[in-house]
DSSP file (Angstrom, degrees, kcal/mol; ACC not computed):
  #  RESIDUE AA STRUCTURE BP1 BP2  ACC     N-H-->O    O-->H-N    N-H-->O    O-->H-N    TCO  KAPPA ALPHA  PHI   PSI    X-CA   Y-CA   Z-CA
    1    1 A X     >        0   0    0      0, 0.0     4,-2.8     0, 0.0     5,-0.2   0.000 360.0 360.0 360.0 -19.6 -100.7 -104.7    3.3
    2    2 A X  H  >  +     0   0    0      2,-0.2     4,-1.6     1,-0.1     5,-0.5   0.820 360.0  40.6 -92.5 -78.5  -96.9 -104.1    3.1
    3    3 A X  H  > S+     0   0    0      1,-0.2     4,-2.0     2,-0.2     5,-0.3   0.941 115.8  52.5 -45.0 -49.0  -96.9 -102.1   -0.4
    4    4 A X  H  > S+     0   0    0      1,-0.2     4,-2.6     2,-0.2    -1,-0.2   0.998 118.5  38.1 -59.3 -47.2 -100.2 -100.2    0.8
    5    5 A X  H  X S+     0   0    0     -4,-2.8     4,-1.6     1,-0.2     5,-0.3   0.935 121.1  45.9 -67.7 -28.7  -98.0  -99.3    4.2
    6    6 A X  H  X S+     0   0    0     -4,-1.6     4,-1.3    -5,-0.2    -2,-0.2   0.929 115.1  48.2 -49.1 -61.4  -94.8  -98.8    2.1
    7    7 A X  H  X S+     0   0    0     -4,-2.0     4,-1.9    -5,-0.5     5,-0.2   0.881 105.8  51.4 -14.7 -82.4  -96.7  -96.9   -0.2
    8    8 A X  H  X S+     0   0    0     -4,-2.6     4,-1.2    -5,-0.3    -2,-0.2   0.696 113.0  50.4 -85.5 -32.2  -98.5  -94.5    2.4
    9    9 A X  H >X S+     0   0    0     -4,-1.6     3,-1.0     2,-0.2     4,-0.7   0.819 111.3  50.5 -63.7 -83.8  -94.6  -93.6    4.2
   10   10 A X  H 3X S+     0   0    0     -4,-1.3     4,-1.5    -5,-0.3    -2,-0.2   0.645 115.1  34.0 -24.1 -48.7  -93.3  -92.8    1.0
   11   11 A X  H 3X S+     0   0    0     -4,-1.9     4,-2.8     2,-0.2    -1,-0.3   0.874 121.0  54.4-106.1 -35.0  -95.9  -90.4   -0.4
   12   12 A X  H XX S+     0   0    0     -4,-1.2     4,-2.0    -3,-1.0     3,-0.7   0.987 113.3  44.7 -47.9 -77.5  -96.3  -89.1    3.8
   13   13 A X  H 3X S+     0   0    0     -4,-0.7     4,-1.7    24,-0.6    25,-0.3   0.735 119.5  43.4 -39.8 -34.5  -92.1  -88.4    3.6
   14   14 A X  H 3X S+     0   0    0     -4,-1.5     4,-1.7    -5,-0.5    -1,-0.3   0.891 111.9  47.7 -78.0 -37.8  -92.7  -86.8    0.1
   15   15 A X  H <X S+     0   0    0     -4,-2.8     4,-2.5    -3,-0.7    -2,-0.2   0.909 116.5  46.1 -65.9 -40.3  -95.8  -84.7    1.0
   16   16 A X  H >X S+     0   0    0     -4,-2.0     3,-0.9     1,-0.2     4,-0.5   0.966 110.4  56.0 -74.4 -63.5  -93.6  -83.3    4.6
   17   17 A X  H 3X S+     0   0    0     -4,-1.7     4,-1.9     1,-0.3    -1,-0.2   0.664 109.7  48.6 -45.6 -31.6  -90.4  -82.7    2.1
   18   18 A X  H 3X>S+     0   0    0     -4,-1.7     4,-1.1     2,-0.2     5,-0.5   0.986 109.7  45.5 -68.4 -65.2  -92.9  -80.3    0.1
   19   19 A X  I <X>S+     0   0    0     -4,-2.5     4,-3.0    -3,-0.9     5,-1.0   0.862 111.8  56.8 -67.5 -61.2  -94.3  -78.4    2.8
   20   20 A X  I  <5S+     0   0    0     -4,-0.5    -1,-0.3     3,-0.2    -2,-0.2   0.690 111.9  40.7   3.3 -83.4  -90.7  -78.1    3.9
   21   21 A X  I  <5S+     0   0    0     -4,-1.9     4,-0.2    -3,-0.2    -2,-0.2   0.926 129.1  24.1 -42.2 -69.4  -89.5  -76.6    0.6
   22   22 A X  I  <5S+     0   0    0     -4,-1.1    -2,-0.2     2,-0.1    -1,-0.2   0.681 136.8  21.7 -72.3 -31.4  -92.0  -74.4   -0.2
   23   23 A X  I  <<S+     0   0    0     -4,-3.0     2,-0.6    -5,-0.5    -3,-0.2   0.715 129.0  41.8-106.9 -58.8  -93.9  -73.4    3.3
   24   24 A X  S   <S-     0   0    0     -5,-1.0     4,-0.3    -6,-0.2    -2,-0.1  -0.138  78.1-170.7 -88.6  44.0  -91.2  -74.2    5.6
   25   25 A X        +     0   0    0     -2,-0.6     2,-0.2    -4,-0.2    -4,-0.1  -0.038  57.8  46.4 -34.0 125.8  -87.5  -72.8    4.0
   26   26 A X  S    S-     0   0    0      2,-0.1     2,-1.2    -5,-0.0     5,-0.1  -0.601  99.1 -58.8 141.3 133.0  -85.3  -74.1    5.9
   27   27 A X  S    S+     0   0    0     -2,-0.2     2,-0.1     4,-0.1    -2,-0.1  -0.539  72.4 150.4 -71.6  73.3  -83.7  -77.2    8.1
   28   28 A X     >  -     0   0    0     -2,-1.2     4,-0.8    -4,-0.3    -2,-0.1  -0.677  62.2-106.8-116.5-175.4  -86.4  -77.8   10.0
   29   29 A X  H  > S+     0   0    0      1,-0.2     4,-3.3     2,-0.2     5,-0.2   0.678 121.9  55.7 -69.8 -14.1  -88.2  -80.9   11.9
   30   30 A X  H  > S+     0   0    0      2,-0.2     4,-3.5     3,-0.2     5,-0.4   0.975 113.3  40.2 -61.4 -75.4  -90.9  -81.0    9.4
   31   31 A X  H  > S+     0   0    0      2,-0.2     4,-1.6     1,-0.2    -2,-0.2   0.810 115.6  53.5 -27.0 -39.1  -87.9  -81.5    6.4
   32   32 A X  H  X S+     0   0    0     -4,-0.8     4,-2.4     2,-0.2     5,-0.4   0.966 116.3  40.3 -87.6 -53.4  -85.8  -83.9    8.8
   33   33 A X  H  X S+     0   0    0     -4,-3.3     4,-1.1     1,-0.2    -2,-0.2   0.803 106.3  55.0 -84.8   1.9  -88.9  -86.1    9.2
   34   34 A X  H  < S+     0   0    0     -4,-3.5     4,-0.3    -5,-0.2    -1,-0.2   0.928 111.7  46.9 -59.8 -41.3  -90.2  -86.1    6.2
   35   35 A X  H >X>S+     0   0    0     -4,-1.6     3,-2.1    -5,-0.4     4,-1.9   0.977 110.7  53.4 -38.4 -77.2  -86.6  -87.4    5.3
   36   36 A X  H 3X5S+     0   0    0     -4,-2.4     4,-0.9     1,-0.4     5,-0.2   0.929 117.0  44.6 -35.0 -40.1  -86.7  -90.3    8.6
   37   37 A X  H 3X5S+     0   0    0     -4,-1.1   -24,-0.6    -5,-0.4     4,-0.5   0.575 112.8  41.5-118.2   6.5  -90.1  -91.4    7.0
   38   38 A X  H <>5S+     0   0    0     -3,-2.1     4,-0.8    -4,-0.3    -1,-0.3   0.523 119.9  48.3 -84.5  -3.0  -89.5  -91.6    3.0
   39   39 A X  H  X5S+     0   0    0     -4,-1.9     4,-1.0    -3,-0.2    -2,-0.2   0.422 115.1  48.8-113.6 -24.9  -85.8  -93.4    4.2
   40   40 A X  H  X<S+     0   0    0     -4,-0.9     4,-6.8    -5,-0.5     5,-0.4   0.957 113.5  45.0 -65.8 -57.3  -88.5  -95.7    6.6
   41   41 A X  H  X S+     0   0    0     -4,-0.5     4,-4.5     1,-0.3    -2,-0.2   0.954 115.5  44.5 -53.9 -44.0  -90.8  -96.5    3.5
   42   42 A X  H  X S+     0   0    0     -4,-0.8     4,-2.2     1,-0.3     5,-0.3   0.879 118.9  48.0 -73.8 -17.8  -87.8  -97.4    1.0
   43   43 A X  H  X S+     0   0    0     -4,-1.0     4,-1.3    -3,-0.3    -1,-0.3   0.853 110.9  44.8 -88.2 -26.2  -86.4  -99.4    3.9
   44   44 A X  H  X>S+     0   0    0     -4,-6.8     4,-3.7     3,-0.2     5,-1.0   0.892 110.9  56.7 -68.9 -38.8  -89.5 -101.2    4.8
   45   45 A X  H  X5S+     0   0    0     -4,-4.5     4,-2.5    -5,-0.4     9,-0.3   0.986 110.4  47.9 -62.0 -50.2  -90.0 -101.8    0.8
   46   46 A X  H  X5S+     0   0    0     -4,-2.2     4,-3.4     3,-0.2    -1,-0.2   0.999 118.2  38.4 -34.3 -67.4  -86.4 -103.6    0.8
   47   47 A X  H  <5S+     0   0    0     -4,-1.3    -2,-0.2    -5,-0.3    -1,-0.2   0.901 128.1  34.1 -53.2 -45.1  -87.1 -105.8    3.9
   48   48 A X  H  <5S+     0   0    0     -4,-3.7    -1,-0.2     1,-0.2    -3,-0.2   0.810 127.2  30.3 -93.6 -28.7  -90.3 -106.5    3.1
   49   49 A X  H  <<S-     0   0    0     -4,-2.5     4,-0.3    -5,-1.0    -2,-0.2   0.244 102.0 -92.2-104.5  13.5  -90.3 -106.6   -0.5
   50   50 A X     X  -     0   0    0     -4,-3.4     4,-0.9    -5,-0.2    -1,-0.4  -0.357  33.8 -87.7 100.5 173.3  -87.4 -107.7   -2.0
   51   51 A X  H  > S+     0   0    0      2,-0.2     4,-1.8     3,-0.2     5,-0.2   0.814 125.6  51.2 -94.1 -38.6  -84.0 -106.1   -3.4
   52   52 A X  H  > S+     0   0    0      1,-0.2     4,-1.7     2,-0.2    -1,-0.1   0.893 116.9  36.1 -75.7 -27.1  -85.7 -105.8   -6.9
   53   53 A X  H  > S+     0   0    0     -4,-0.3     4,-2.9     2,-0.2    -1,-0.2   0.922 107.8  67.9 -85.1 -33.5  -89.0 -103.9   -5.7
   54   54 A X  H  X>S+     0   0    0     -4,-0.9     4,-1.3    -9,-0.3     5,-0.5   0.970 109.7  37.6 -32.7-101.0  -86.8 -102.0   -3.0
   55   55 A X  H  X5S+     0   0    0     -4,-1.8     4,-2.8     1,-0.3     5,-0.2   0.627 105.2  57.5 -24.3 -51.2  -85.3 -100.3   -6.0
   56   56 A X  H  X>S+     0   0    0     -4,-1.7     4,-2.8     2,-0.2     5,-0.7   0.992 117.9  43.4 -49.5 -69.8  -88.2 -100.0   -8.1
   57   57 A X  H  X5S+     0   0    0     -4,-2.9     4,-4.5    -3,-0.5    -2,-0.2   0.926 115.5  46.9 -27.0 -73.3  -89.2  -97.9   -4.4
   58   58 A X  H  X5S+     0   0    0     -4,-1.3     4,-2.5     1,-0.2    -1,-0.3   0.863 112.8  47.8 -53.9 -35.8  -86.1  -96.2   -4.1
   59   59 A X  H  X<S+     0   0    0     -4,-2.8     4,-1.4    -5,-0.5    -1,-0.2   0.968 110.8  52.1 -79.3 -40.2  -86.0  -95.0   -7.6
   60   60 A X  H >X5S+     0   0    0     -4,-2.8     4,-1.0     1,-0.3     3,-0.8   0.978 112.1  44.7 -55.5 -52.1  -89.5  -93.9   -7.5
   61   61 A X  H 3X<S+     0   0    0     -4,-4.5     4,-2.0    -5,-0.7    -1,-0.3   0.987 107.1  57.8 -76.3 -29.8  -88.9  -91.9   -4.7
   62   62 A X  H 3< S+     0   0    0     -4,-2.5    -1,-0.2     2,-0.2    -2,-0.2   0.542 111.0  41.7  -3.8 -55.1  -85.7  -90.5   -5.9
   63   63 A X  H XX S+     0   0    0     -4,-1.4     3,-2.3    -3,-0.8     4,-1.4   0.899 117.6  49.3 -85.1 -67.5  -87.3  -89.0   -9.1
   64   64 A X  H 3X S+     0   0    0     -4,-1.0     4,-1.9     1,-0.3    -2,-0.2   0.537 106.7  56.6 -35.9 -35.9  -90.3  -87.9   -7.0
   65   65 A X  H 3X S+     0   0    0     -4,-2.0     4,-1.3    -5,-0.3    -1,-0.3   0.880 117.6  32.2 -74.9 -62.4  -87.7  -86.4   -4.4
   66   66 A X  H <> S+     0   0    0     -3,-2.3     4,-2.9    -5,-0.2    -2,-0.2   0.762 107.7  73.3 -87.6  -6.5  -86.0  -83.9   -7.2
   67   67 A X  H  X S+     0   0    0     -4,-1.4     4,-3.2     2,-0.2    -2,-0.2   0.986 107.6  40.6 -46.3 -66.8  -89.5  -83.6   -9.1
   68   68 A X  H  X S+     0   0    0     -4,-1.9     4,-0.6     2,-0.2    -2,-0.2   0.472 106.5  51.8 -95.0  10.0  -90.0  -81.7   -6.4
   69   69 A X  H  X S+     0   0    0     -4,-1.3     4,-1.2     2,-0.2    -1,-0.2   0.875 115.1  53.1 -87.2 -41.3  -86.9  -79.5   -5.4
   70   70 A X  H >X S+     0   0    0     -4,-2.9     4,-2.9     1,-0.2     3,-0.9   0.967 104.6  50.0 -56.5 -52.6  -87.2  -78.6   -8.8
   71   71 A X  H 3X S+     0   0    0     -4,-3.2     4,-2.3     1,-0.2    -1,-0.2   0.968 107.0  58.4 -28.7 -58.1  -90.9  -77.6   -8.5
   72   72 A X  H 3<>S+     0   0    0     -4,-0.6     5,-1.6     2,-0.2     6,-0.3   0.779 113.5  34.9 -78.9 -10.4  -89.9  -75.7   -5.7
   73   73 A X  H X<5S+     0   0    0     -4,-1.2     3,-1.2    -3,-0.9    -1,-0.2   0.951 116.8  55.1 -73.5 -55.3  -87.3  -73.6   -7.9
   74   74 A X  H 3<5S+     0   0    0     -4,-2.9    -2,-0.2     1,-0.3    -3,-0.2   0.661 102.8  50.4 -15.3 -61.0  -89.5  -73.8  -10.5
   75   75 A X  T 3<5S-     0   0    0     -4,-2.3    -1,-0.3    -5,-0.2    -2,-0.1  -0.083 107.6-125.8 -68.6  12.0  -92.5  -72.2   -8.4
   76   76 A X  T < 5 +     0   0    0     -3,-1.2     3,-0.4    -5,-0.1    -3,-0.1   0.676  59.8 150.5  15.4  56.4  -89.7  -69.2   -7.4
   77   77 A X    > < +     0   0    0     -5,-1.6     3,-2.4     1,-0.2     4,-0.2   0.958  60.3  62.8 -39.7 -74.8  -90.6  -70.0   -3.7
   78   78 A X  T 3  S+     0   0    0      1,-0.3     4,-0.2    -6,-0.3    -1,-0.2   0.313  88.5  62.8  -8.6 -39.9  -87.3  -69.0   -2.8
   79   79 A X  T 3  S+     0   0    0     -3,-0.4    -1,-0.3     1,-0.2     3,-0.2   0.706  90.8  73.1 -89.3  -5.8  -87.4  -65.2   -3.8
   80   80 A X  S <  S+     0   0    0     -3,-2.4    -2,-0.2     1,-0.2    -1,-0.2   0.996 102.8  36.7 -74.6 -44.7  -90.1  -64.6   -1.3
   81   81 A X  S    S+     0   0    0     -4,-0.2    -1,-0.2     2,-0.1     2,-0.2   0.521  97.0 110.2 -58.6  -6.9  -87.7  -64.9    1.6
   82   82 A X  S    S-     0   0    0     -4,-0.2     2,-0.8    -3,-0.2    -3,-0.0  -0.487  70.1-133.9 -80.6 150.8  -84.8  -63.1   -0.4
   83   83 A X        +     0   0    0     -2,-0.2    -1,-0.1     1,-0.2    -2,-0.1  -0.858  36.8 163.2-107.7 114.0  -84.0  -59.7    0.7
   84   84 A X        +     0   0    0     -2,-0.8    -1,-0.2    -5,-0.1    -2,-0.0   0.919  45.5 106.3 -87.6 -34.4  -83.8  -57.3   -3.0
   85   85 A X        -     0   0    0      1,-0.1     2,-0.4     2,-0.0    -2,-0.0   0.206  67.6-148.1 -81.7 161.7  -84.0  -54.1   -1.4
   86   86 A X        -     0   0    0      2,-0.0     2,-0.3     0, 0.0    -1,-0.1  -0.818   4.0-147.1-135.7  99.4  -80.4  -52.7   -1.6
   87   87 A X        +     0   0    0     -2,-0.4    -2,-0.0     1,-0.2     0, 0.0  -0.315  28.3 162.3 -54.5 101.5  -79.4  -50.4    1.6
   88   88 A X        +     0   0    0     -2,-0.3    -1,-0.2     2,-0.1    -2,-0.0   0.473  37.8 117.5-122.2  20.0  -77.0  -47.5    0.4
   89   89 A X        -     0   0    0      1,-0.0     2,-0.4     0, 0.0    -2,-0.0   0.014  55.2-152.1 -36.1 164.3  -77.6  -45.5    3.2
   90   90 A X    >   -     0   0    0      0, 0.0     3,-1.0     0, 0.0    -2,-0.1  -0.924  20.3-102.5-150.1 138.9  -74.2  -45.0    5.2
   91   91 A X  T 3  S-     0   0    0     -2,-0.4     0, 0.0     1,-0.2     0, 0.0  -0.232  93.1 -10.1 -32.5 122.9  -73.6  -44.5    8.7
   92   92 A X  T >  S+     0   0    0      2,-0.1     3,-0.8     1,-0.1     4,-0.3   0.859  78.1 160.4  24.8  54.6  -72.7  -40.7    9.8
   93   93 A X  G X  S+     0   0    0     -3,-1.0     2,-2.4     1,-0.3     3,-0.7   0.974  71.8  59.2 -31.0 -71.5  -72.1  -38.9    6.2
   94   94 A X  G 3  S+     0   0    0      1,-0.2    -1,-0.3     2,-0.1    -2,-0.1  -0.308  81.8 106.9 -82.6  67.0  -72.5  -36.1    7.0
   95   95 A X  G <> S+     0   0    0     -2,-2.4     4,-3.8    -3,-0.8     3,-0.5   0.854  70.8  56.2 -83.1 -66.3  -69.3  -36.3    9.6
   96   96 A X  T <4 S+     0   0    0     -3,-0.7    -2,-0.1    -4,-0.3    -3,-0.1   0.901 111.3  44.8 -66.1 -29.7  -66.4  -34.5    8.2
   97   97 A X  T  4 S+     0   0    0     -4,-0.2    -1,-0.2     1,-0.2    -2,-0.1   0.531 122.7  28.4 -96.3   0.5  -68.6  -30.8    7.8
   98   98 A X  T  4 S+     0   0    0     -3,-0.5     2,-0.5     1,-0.1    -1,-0.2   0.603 115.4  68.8-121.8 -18.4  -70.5  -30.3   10.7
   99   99 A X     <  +     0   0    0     -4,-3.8     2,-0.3    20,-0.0    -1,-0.1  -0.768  53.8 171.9-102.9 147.6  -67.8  -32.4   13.4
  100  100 A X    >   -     0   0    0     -2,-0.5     3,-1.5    -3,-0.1    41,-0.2  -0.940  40.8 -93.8-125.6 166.9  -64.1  -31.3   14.6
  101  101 A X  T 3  S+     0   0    0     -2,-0.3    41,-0.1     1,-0.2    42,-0.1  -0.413 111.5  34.4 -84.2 159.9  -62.2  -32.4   16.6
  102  102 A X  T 3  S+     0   0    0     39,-2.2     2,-1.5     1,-0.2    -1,-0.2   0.293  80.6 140.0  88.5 -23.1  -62.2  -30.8   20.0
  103  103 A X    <   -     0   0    0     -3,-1.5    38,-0.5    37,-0.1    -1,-0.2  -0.297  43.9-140.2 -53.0  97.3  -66.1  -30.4   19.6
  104  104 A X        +     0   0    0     -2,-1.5    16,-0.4    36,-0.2    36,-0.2  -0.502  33.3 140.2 -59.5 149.4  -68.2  -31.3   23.4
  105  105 A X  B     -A  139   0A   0     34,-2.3    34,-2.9    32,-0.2     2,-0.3  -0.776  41.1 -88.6-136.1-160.3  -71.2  -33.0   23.8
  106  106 A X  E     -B  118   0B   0     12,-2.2    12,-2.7    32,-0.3     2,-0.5  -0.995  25.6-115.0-134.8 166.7  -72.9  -35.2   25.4
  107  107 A X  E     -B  117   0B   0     30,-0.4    29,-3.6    -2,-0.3    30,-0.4  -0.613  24.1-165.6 -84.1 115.7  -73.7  -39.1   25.6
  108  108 A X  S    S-     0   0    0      8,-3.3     2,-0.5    -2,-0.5    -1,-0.2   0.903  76.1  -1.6 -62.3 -56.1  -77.5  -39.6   24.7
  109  109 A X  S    S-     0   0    0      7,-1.4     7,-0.2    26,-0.1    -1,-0.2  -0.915 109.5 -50.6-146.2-160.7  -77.3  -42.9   26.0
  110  110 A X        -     0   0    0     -2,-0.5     2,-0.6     5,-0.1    24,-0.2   0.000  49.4-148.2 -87.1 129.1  -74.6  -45.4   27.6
  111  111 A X  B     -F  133   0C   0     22,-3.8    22,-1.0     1,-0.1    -1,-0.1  -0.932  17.8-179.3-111.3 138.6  -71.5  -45.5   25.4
  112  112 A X  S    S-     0   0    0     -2,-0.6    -1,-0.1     2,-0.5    20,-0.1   0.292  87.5 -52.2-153.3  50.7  -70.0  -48.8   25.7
  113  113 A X  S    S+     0   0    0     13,-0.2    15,-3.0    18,-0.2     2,-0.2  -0.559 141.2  32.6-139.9  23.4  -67.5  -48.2   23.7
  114  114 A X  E     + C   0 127B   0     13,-0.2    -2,-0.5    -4,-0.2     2,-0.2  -0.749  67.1 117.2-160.6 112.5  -70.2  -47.0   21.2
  115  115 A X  E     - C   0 126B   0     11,-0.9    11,-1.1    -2,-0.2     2,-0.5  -0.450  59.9 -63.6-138.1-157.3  -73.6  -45.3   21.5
  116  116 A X  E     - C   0 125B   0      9,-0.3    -8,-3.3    -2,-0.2    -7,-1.4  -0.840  39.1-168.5-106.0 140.9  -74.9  -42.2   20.5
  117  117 A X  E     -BC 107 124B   0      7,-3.3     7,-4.0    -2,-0.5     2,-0.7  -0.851  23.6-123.1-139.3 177.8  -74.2  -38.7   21.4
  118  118 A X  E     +BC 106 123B   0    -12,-2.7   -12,-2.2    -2,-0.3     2,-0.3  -0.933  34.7 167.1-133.4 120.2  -75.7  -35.1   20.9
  119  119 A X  E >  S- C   0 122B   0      3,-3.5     3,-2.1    -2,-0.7   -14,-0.1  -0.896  73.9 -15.1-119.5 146.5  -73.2  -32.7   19.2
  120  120 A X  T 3  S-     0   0    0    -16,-0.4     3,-0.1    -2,-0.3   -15,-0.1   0.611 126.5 -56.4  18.2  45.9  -74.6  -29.4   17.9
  121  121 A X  T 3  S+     0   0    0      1,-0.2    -1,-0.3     0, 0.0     2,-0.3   0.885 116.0 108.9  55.6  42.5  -78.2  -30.6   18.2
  122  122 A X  E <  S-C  119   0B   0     -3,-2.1    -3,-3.5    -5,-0.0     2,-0.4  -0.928  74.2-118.4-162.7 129.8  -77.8  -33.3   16.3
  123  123 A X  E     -C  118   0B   0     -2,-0.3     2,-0.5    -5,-0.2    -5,-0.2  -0.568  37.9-174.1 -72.2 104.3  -77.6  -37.4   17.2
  124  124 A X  E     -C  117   0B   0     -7,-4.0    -7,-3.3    -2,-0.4     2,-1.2  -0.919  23.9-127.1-106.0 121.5  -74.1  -38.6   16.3
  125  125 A X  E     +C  116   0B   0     -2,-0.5    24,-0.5    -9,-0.2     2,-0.4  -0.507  42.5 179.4 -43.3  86.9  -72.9  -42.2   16.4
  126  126 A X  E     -Cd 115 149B   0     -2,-1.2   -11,-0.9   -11,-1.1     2,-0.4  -0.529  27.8-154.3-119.7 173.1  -69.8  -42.5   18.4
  127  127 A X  E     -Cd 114 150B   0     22,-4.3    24,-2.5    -2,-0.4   -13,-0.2  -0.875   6.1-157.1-129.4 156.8  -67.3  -44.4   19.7
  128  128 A X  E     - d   0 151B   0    -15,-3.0    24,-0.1    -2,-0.4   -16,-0.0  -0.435  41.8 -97.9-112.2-175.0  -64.8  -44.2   22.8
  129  129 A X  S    S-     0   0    0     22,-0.7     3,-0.1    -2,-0.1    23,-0.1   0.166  82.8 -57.7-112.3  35.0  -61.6  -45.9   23.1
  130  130 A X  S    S+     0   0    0      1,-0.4     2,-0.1   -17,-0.1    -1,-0.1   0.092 104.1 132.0 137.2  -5.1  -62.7  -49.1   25.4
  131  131 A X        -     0   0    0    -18,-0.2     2,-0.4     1,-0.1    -1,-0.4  -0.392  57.2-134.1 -85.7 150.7  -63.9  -46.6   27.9
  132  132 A X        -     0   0    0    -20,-0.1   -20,-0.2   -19,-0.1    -1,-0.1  -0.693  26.8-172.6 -96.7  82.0  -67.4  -47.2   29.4
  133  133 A X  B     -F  111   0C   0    -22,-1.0   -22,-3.8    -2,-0.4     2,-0.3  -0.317   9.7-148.8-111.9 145.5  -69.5  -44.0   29.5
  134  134 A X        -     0   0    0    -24,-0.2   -27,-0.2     1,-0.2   -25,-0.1  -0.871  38.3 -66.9-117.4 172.8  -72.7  -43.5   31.0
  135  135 A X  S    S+     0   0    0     -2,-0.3   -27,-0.3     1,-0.2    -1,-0.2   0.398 110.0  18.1   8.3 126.7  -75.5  -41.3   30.0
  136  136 A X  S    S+     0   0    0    -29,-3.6     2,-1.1     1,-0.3    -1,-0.2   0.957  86.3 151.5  80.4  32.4  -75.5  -37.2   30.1
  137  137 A X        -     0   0    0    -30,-0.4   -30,-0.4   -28,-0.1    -1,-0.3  -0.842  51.8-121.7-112.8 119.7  -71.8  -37.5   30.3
  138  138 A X        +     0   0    0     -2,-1.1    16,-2.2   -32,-0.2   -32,-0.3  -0.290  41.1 178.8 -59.2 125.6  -69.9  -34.5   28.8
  139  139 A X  B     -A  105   0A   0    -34,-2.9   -34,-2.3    14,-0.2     2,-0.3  -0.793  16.8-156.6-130.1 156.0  -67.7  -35.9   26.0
  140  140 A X        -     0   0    0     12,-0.4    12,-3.2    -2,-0.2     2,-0.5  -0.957  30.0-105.6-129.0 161.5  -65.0  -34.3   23.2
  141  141 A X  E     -E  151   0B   0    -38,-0.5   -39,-2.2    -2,-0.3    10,-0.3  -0.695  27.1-174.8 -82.0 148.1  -64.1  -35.6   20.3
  142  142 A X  E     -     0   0B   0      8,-5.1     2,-0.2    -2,-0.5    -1,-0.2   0.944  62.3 -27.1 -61.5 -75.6  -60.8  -37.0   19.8
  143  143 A X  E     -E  150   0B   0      7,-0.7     7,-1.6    -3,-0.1     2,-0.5  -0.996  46.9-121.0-152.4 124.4  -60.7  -37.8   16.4
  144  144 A X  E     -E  149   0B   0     -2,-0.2     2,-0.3     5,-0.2     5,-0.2  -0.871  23.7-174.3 -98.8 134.8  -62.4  -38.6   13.2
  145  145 A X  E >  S-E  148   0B   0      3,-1.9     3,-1.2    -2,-0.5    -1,-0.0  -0.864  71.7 -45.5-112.0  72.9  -61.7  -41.9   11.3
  146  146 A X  T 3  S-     0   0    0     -2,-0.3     3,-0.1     1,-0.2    -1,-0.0   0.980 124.2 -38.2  55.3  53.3  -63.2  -42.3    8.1
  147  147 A X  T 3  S+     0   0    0      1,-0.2     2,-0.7   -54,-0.0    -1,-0.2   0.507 111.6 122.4  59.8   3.3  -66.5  -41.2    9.6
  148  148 A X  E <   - E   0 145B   0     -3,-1.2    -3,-1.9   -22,-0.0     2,-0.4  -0.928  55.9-143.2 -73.5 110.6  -66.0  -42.8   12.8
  149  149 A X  E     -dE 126 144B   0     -2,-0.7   -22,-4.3   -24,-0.5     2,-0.4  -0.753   9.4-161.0 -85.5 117.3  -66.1  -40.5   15.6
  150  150 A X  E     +dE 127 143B   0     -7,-1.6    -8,-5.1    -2,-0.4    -7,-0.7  -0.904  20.8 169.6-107.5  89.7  -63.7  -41.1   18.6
  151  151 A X  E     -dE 128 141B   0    -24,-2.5   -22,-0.7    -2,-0.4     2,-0.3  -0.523  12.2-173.7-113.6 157.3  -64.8  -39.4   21.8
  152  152 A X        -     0   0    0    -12,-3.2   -12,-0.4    -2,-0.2   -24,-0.0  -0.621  37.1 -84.4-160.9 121.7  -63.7  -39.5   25.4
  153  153 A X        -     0   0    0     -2,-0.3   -14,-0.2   -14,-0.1     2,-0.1   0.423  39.1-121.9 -16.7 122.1  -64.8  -38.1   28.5
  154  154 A X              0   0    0    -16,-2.2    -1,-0.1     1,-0.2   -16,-0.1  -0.350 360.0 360.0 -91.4 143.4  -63.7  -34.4   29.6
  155  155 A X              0   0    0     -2,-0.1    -1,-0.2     0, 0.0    -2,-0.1   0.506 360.0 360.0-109.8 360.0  -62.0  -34.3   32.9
């Protein structure tokens, strides 16, 4: 009965540590007990079976253990969750040829210190200088910074 229960942890701790790898990526409670129950099995196979079958246990689960992080590289799990796509988009390009300084607008929505605002019919990302602006508020530009636009409320 002790090697069948020994046994039946071990290959339970290995089966959660697969779904882990492969279904679940991730630290999650499936991974941590599947760990807690193969660490149960090899510790019940000491205690119950001796130092020399205990190993024989441990070793087994060991190989079995990197059999299957390697399977799970092996099986290129891994790349579904990877992000390839490569963003070269950039925030307000087209800045320096359509804004100057000194240009009004107004705040599309709540700048605080950075929202969007509506310059020459067109939706600009800007930013104030700590000030909190709310909606529909008539704004000029300060200054442009490397395509950050620096506005502040006209008094």
């Amino acid at each position: 009965m002790d090697l069948i229960t020994v046994l039946i942890l071990v290959f339970i701790g290995l089966v959660l540590l697969l779904v882990e790898l492969i279904f679940l990526p991730g630290t999650t409670l499936i991974g941590i007990l599947g760990f807690l129950v193969l660490a149960v099995g090899v510790w019940l196979g000491y205690d119950k079976m001796g130092m020399a079958n205990g190993h024989i246990i441990l070793s087994i689960a060991l190989v079995l253990s990197i059999a299957i992080v390697v399977f799970s590289f092996k099986a290129d799990v891994w790349s579904k969750f990877a992000l390839k796509d490569v963003n070269h988009s950039r925030v307000n390009d087209n800045v320096k040829p359509q804004l100057q300084e000194g240009d009004m607008g107004r705040a599309l929505s709540a700048l605080r210190p950075s929202g969007t605002a509506m310059f020459h019919d067109q939706p600009y990302e800007v930013h104030t200088n700590g000030e909190f602006l709310d909606p529909d508020t008539t704004i000029i530009i300060t200054r442009i910074n490397h395509h950050k636009v620096i506005v502040k409320p006209v008094s």
